[in-house]
N, C-alpha and C positions, 0 to 999 in steps of 0.2 A: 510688481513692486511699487508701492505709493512714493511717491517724492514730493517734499511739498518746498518751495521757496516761499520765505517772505517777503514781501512785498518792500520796496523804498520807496515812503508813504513820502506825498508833495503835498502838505495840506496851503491852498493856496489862503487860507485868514488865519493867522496867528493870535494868540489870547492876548496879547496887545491888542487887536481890534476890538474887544470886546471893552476896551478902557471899564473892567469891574478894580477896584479898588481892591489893595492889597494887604493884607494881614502878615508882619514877619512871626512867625511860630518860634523859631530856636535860630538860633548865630553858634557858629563854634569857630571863633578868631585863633584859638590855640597856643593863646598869648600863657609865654612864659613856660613852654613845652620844656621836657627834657628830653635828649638824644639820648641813644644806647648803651650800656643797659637798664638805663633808668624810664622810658618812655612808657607811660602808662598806656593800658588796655583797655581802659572805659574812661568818658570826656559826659559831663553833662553840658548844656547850653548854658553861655554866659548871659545871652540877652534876649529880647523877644518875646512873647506872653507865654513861653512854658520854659523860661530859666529855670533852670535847675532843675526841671523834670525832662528834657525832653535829653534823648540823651546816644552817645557813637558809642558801639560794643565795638571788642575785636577781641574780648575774652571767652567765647565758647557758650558765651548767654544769648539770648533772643537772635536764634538761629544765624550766630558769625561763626568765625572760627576763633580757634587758640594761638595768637599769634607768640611764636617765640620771640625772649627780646634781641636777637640779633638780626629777628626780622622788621624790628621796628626803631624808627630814630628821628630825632627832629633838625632843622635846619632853619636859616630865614627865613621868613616869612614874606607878604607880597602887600602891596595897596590894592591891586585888584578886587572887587566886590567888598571891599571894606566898610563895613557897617558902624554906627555910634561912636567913630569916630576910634573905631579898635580894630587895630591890622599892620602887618610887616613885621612882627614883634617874632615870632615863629611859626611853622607848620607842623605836619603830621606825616612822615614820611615811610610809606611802606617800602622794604629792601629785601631782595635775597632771592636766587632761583628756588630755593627751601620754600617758598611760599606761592610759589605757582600754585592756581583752584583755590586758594583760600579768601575769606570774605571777610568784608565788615559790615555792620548795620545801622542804621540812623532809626531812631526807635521815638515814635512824638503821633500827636492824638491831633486827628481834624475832626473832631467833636462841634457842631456847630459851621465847620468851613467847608469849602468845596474847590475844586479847579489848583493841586496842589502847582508852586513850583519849585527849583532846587538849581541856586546857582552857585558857584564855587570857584575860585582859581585853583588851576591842575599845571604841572610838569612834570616831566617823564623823563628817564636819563636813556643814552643811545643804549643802553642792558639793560632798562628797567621794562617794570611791564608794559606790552604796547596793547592790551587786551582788558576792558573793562565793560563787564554783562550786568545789565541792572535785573532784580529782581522783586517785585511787592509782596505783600502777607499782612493780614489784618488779624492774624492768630501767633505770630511768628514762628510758627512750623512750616504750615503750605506756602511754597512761596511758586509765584508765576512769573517766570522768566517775561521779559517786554523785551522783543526785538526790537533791533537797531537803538536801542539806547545805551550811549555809551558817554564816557567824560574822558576819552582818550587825544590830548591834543593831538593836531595835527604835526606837529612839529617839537624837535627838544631841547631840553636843556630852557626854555623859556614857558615862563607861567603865559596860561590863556585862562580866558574864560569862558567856563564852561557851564550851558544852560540844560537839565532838562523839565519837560515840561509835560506834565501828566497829567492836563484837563483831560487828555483824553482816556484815562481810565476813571471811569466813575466810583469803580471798586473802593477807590480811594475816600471818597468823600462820605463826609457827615462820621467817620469812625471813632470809636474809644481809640485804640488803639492801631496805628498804622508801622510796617516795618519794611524799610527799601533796602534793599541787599545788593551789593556791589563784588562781586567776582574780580579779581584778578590773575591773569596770564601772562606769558612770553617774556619772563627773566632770564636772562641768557649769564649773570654775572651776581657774585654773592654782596656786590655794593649797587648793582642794579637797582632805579628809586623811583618810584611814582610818588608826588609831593603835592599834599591838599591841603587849602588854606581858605579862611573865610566863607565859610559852606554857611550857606544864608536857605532857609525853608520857608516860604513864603504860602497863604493861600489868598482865596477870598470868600468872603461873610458867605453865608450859606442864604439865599430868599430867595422871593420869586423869581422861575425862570420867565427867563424872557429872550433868549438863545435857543438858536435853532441846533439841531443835533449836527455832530460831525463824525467824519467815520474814522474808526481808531485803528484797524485791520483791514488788508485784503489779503487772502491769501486766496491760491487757487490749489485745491487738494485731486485732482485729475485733470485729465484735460478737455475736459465739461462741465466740471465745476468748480465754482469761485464762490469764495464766502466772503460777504463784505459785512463787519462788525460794528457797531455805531457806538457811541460813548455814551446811550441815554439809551430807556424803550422810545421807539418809535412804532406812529400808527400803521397798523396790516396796511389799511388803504393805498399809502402812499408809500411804503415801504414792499410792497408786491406790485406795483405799478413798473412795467418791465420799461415802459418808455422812459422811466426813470436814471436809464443806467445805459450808457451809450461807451461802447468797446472800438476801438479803431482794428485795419486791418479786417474790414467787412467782418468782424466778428456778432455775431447775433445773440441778442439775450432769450432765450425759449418760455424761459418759464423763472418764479422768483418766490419763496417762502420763506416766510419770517419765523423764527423762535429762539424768542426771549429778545435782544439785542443783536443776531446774528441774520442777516439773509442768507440763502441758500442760492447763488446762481444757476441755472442750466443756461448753458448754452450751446453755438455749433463750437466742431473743432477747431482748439489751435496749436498751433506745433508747439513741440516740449523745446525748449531754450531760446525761444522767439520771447522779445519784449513786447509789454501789452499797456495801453493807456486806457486809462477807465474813467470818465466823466459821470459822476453821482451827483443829483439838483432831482428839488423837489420835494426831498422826503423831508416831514413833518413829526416832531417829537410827542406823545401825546396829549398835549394840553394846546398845540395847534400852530409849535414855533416851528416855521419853514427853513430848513438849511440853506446855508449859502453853498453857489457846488465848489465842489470839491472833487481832485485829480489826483490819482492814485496808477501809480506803475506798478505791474506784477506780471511774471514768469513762472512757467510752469516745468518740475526739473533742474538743470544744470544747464547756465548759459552756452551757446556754442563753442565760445571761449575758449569755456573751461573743460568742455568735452577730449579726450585722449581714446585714439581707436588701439595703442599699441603702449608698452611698458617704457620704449624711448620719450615719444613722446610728455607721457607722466613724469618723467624725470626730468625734461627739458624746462618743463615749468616750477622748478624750482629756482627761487628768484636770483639769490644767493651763492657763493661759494659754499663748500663743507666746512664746518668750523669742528675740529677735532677735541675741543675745548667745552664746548657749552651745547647747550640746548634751545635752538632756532623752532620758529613758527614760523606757517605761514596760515592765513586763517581764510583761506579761500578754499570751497569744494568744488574740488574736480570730479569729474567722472570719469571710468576706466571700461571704457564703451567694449573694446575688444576682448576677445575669447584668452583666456590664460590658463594657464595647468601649475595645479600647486604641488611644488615638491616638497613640502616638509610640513608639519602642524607642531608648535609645542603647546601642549595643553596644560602645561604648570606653567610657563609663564606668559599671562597677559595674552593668553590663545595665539601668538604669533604666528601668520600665516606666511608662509616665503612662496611667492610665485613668479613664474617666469615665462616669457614667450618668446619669439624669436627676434627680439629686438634688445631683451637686459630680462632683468630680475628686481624685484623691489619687494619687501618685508611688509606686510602687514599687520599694523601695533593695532591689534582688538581691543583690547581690553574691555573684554564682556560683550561688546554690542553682538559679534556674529556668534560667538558659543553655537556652530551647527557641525556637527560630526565630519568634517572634509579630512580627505588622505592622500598620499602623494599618488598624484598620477589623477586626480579628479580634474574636470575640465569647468570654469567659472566665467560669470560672465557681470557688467553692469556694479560694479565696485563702485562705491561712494567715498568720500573720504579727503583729507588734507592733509599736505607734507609737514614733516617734521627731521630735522637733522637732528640728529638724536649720536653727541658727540664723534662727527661723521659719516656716521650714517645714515641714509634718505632713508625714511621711512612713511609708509602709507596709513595715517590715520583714521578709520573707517567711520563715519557719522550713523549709518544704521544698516544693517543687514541687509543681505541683497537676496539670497536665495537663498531655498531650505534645501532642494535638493542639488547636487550637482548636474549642469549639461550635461555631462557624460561622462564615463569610468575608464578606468586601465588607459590611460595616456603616457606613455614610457618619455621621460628628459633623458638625454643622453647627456654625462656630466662634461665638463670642460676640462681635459687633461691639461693641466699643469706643472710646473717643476717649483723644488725647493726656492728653487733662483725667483722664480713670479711670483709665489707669496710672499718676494721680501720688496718688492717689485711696488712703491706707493701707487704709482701711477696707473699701472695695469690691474693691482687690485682697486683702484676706483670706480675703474673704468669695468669691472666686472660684478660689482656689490650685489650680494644678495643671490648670485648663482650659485649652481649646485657644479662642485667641485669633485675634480678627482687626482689625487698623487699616485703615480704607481713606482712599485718597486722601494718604497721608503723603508727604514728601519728603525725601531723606538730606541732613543741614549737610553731610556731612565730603565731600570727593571722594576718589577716586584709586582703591585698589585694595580691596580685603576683602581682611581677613587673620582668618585664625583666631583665636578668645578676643581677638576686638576687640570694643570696647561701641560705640555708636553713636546719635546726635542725630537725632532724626526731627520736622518739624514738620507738624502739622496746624492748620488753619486760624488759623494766627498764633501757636500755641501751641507750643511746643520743649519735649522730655525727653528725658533719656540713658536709654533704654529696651531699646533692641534692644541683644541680647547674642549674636553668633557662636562656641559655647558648647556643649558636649557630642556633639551628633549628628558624626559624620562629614563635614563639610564639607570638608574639604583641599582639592576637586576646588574648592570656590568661590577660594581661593588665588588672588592674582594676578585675577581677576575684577574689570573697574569697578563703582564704584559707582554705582548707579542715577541717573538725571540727573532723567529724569523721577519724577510723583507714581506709585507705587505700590500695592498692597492688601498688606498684609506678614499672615502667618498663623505664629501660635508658641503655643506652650505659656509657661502663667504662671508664672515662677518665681521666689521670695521668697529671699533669702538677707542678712544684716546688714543687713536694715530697706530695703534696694534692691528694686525690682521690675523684672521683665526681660520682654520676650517674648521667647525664643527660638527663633527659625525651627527646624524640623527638617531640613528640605533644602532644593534651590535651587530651588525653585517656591514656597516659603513666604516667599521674597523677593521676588519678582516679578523675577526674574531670567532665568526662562526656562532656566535652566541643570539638566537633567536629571542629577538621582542615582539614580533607578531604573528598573529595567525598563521601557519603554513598548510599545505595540502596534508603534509602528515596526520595531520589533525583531524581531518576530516574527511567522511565518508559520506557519497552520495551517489542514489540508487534507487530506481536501476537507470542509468544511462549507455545509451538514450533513453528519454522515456518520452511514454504516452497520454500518459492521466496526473499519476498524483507522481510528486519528486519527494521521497524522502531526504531528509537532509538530517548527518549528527557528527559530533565530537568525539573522540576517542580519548581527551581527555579532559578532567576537570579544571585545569589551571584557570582557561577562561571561561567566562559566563555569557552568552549572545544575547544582547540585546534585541539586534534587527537584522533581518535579513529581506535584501532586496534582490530583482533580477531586473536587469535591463540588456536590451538586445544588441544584435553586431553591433549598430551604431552608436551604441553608447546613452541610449535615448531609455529610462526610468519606467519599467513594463508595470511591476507593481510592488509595493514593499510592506512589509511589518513586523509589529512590534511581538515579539516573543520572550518568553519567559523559561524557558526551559533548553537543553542543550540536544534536544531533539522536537524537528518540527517538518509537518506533510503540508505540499505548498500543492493548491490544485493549477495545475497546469495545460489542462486538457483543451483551450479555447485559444492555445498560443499557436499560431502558425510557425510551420514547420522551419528549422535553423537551427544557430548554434547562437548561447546566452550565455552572459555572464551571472555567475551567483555572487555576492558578498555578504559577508557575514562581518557584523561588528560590534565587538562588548562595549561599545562607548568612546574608547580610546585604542585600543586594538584593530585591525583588520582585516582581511583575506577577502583576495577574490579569485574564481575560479571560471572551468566555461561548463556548461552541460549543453546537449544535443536536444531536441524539440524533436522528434518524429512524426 
């Protein structure tokens, strides 16, 4: 699995030292704003050599988003970075957890200029967003996210000021047309405010260099190689000159290629979540200007920190209480180093994966990154990702995909019996989130049919809750289905959402229903087993369609798999050492696994 961190770049000379003369581009004081729901969507510059053309989207033009107006509002304004003598009069204040991921743009032309910069006074309310991702585009479609730049005070409720400083993307300079894209995140509250004022775009004149390059990137993309990125070309000679680049921690530089703006590092190894200092001096831009050096820290992976061998642990580092109310970030990635077994996939919503090991259970919110075919009882390993309290409940936000196949198959969770009494129980279901659950002996109030995203009255032994939630998994096929008349064992995953607790069945045997949603042996025929050579393998009926079918052996370990087309398929087997294997069969969301004998 690749993992790359990026680097917290220390450039030790700042574009002050270069004392180049500074050009203001566009001012937006925001004098005379209106608040909600009058707060306009687009602002051109009041001052500066591109008044009135240069100009802040938040209307769905030049790649922003569509702010709604109760997501936008104005307030006082600040002295901070106050320009011509215009400032304090109002701001421009984005509001509302409604608008978490959405962006604005600042849209203005360094036609002639070079070495942008962007200062502003910023404040943030204790709900407002504490999350702000800059991104460039000189087309205003592609845009390239720039780590670690951000305008998120450190602190709230008081305006700061906030610099960023983009000599060191060159992309930027000499263009018609330039577009900086600012993301916001982590609104917990529907008057939650991040408040910008006095946003000053400065550059300078574009003429001969006479500065030596500086490096804009390091990122290390294995744990051999490091790419250091330069703000200019610079010459092969002295940009593959390995004495050039000195690594602490005895680390060795092997070897060093240049293309385009980018080196390529080799070097020996260093540990994954170990800190690394990089000393860069000597390289030369190609017209012969010598860099001054320059010191750059970078990690490879997920600091030790933030490393988690087990499920408690990843929940331990959740900074916060549960807030049964809103929705909580934390914007740190951990990793979930130990071995877990997932018991539940819903693949209609946001691919949520629920996994658990012998320490807790915690939910993983995908939203598209893993899309890989996992089933309960599959064993996983090396989870990337960042908490999220997600109206009580901790949830695992994955940053990128960890595995395509699972470690291993057919791993059984034994559910956690519990009583009416514990689901109603705040504390014990906290303390249990995200586990797969079992009531036995319960009985449904309601009668008639099941219908989808119905809640439902279960009593045991005298005691009634609205508990059971028919809710995320795929059920439709339960549709129209009676309700259970008799007592039941009902089996679900634990689920917290506005101070409610739920079990959520996953399918129709989690109900006691009897009503099959995946693959069973009935279904299928396979033969001859034992076998020798070839395993036929088919369905007996058409309901489902098989995608793939894999075998892996006693231990769980992936022997060979593929893709099929048809609901009959001859798998050659005759090279497998003698035992006992499992087969799985899966139409993409469906699955069955079984054993067959090796002779």
């Amino acid at each position: 699995m690749k993992k790359i961190f990026i680097l917290v770049l220390a450039m030790v000379m700042s574009f002050g030292a270069f004392a180049q003369t500074l050009t203001n581009l566009a001012y937006f004081p925001f004098t005379g704003n209106q608040a909600t729901p009058n707060t306009p969507t687009s602002y051109l510059s009041t001052n500066g050599e591109q008044a009135g053309t240069a100009g802040l989207y938040l209307d769905g033009t030049h790649g922003s988003s569509s702010w709604a107006s109760d997501e936008l509002t104005s307030n006082n304004g600040s002295t901070l970075n106050a320009q011509y003598g215009v400032g304090s009069d109002k701001d421009l204040a984005t509001i509302n957890q409604s608008a978490n991921g959405k962006s604005i743009v600042f849209h203005f032309s360094t036609a002639g200029y070079q070495n942008v910069i962007m200062t502003m006074a910023a404040r943030r309310s204790t709900t407002g967003f504490n999350s702000t991702v800059w991104a460039y585009s000189t087309d205003g479609t592609n845009f390239t996210t720039l780590p670690n730049f951000s305008t998120t005070p450190d602190t709230v409720n008081t305006y700061r000021l906030q610099t960023l400083d983009f000599t060191g993307v060159p992309a930027l300079n000499d263009q018609p047309n330039v577009y900086l894209r600012c993301t916001y995140n982590g609104a917990t509250a529907n008057n939650g405010s991040f408040r910008i004022d006095n946003v000053l775009i400065a550059a300078a004149s574009a003429g001969p260099d006479v500065w030596g390059p500086m490096v804009a990137s390091v990122i290390a993309t294995d744990t051999q190689t490091v790419n250091v990125t330069f703000n200019e070309l610079v010459s092969t000679a002295t940009a593959e000159n390995v004495a050039n680049y000195v690594i602490d921690n005895n680390i060795t530089v092997t070897a060093a290629a240049l293309t385009g703006t980018t080196v390529t590092l080799t070097t020996s190894p260093f540990t994954p979540g170990d800190l690394y200092t990089m000393i860069i001096s000597n390289v030369a831009d190609t017209t012969g200007n010598v860099m001054s050096p320059d010191t750059a820290t970078f990690s490879y992976g997920v600091s030790h920190d933030h490393q988690c061998a087990t499920i408690a642990e990843l929940r331990s580092k959740w900074p916060g209480t549960f807030n049964i109310d809103s929705i909580l970030f934390d914007n740190v990635v951990y990793e979930l180093t130990g071995e877990v077994i997932v018991t539940g996939v819903n693949e209609s919503y946001r691919h949520q994966t629920f996994i658990q090991d012998a320490t807790g259970a915690i939910v993983i919110d995908d939203n598209g990154i893993l899309m890989s075919s996992y089933n309960a009882g599959d064993k996983i390993s090396g989870i990337m990702g960042k908490l999220t309290c997600y109206y009580g409940m901790l949830q695992f936000s994955v940053t990128e995909a960890y595995h395509e196949e699972a470690i291993s198959v057919y791993n059984p969770v034994e559910p956690l019996v519990v009583s009416v009494s514990d689901i109603q129980d705040v504390n014990f279901m906290n303390n249990h989130q995200a586990e797969l659950l079992r009531m036995n002996n319960v009985t449904f109030s309601e009668t008639g049919d099941i219908e989808n995203n119905g809640k439902y009255t279960v009593t045991q032994n005298g005691q009634s809750a609205n508990c059971v939630w028919i809710h995320f998994w795929n059920v439709a096929g339960l549709s129209g289905t009676p309700i259970p008349t008799m007592p039941v064992s009902l089996i679900g995953v634990n689920k917290i959402t506005h101070g409610s607790y739920y079990l959520i069945p996953r399918k129709g045997e989690d109900l006691g229903t009897g009503v099959a949603q995946y693959l069973t042996e009935n279904d299928l025929v396979i033969y001859p087993n034992p076998v020798a050579d070839q395993l036929n393998v088919s369905l007996r009926t058409d309901k489902y369609q098989v995608t793939r079918v894999a075998i892996y052996d006693i231990n769980g370990k992936l022997v060979c798999s593929q893709s099929v087309t048809d609901n009959h398929v001859r798998m050659d087997v005759q090279g497998f050492s003698a035992g006992t294997y499992f087969l799985r069969l899966s139409d993409g969301k469906n699955m069955m696994t079984t054993k067959f004998i090796k002779k």
